[in-house]
PLY file of the C-alpha trace (Angstrom):
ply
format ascii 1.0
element vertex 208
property float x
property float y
property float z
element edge 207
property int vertex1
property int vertex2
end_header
0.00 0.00 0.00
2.72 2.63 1.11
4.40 1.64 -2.42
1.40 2.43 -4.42
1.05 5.81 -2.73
4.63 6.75 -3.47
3.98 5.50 -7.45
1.36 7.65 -7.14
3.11 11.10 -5.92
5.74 10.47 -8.15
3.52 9.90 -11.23
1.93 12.85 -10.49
4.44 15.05 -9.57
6.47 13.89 -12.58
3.62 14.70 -14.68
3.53 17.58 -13.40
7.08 18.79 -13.99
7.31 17.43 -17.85
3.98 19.18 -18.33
5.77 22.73 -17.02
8.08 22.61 -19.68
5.94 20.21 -22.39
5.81 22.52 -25.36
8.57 24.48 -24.24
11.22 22.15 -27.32
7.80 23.15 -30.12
7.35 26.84 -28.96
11.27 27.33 -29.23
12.03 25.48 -32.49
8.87 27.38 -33.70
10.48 30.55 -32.64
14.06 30.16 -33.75
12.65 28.98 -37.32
9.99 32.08 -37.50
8.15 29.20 -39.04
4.87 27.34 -38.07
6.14 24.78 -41.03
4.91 20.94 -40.26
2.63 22.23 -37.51
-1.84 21.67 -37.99
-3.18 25.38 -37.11
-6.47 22.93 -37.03
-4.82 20.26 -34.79
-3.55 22.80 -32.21
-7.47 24.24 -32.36
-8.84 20.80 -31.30
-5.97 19.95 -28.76
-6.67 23.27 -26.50
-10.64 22.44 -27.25
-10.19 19.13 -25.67
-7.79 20.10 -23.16
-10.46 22.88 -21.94
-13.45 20.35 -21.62
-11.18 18.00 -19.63
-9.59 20.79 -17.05
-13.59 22.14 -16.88
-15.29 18.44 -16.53
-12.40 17.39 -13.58
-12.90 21.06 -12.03
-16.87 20.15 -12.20
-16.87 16.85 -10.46
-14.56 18.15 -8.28
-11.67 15.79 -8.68
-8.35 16.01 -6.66
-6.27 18.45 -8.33
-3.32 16.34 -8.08
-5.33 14.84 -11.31
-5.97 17.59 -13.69
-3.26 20.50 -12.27
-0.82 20.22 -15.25
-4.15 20.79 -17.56
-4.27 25.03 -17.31
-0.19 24.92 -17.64
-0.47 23.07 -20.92
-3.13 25.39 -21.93
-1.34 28.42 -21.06
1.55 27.25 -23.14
-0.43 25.98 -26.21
-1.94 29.83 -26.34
1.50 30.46 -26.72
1.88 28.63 -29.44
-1.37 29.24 -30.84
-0.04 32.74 -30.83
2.85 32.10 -32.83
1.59 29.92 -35.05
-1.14 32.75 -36.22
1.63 35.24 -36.39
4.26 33.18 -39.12
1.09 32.32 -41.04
-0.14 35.81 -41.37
-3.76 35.17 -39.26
-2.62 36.97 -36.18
-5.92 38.97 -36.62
-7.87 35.38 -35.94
-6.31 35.34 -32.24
-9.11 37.55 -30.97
-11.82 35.30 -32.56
-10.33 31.78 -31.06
-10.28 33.26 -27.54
-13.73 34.50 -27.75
-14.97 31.03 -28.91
-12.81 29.13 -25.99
-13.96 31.64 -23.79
-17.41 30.96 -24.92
-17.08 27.31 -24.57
-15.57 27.22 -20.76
-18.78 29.07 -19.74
-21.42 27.02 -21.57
-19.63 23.48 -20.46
-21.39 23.73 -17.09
-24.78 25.35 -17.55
-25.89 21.57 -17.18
-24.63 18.85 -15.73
-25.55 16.87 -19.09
-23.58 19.07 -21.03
-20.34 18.68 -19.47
-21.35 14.89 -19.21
-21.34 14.85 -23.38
-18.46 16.66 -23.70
-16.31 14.78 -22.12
-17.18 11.19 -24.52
-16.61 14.03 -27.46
-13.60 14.72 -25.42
-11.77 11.78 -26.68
-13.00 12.49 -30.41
-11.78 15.88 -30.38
-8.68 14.98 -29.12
-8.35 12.63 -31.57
-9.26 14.57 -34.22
-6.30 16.85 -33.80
-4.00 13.75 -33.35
-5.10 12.68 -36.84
-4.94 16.61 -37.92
-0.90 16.27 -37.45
-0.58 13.06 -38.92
-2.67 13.98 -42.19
-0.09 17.54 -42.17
2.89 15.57 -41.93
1.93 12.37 -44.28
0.69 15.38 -47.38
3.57 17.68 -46.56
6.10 14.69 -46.19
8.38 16.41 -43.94
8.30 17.46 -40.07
9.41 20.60 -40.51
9.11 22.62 -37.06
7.30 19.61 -34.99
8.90 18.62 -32.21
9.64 14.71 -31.38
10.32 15.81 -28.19
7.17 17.57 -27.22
5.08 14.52 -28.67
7.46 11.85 -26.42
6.67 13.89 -23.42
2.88 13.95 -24.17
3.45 10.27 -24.35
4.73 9.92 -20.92
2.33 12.23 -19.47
-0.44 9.34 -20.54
1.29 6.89 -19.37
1.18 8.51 -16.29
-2.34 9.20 -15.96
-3.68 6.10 -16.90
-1.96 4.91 -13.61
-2.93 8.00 -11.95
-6.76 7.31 -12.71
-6.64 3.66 -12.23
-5.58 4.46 -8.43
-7.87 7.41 -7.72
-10.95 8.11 -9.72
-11.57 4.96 -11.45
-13.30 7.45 -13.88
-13.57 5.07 -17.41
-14.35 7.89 -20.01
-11.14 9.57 -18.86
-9.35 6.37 -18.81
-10.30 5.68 -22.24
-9.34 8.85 -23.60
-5.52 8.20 -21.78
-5.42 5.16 -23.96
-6.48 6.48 -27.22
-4.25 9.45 -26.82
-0.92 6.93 -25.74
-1.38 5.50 -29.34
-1.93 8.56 -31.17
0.89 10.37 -29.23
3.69 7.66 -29.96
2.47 7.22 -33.96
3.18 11.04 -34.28
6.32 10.97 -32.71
7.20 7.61 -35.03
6.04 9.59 -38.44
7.65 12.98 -37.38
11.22 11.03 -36.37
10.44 9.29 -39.99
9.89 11.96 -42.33
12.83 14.05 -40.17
15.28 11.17 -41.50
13.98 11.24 -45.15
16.34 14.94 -45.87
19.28 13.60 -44.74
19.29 10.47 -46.74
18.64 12.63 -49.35
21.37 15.06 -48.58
23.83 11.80 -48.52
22.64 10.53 -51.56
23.05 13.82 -53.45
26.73 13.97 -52.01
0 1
1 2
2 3
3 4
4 5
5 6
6 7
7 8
8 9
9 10
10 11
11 12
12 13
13 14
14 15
15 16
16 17
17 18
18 19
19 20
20 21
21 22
22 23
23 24
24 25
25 26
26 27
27 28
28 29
29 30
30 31
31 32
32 33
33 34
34 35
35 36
36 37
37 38
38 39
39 40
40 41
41 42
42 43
43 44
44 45
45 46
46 47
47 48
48 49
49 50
50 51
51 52
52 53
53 54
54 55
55 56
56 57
57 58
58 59
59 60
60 61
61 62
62 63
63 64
64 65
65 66
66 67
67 68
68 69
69 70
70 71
71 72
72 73
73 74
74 75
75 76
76 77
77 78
78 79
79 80
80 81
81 82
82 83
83 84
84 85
85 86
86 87
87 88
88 89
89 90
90 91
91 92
92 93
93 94
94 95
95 96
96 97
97 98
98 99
99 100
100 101
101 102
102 103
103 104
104 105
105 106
106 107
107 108
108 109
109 110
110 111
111 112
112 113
113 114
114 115
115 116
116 117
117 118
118 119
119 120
120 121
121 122
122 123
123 124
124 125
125 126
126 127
127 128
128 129
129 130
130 131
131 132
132 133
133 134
134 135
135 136
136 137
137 138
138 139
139 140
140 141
141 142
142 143
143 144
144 145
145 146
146 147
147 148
148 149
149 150
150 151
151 152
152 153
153 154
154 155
155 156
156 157
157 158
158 159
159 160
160 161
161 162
162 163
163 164
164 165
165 166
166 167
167 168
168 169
169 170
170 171
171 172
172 173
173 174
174 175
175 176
176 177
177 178
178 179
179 180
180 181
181 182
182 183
183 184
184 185
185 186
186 187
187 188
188 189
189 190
190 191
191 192
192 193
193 194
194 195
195 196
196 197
197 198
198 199
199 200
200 201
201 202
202 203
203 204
204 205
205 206
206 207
């Protein structure tokens, strides 16, 4: 029992800590680039979508925060990204219009309990969606461009860590299933992004 509970701090306190610094290798390769190149607008989008009904559905049931605390850090720093992302495509002018709609959506998530109950099963589709969003960028651009291998690995973990998390505290099966689905989505991006990263340089040798 004592073992389990120290699995448990540590899984999530280490979530925690990767989470602080998750898109930190994607914001900074977006930066030094000044290029949004092999990055979904549309898959960022869904990803702070879901990550919004999640933080608001844990917050509503009133979870232990322990659960869903790395949630507003991640969302802080995909608005950062969001943000730069609109600004090297030329759509900084949309910025306004996203956080009026996410704004719009945190409020009307809890004006009944069915609501937030629906949201969450389309939780796991929308997060999906922008899963499938990077992959469909990266498999008709061919190249990874700007997206980070190491953000996605880190994302991995993080679900790795919260399946165990949830197993030991809220039992909760919606958000177990959506830890599951997200594991395989996360590690097939980080496999097609590390693929089409190594596709330049053997054409770079072959040309030499």
């Amino acid at each position: 029992m004592e073992r389990s509970t120290e699995l448990l701090l540590f899984a999530n306190w280490s979530t925690l800590v990767v989470c602080m610094v998750l898109k930190f290798p994607q914001i900074l390769s977006v930066m030094a680039a000044k290029s949004a190149e092999g990055l979904s607008l549309g898959s960022v989008l869904l990803e702070v979508t879901g990550f919004l009904v999640f933080l608001r559905y844990h917050m509503y049931y009133e979870y232990p925060m322990e659960t869903y605390l790395e949630y507003p850090i991640i969302i802080a720093q995909d608005a950062v990204l969001l943000l730069f992302i609109l600004l090297y495509s030329g759509s900084i002018r949309n910025a306004l219009l996203y956080s009026g709609m996410f704004f719009g959506l945190w409020n009307i998530l809890v004006l009944r309990k069915w609501i937030i109950d629906v949201a969450l099963n389309l939780c796991t589709v929308i997060s999906a969606s922008s899963k499938f969003l990077q992959l469909q960028h990266l498999w008709r651009t061919q190249e990874s461009g700007q997206a980070s291998a190491l953000t996605w690995a880190m994302a991995t973990y993080t679900c790795v860590t919260r399946i165990f998390t949830t197993v030991m505290t809220t039992g909760d099966i919606a958000v177990l299933v959506r830890f599951i689905v997200m594991l395989f989505l996360n590690c097939w991006v980080v496999i097609v992004i590390l693929q089409y990263r190594k596709k330049p340089e053997a054409k770079k040798k072959k040309e030499e």
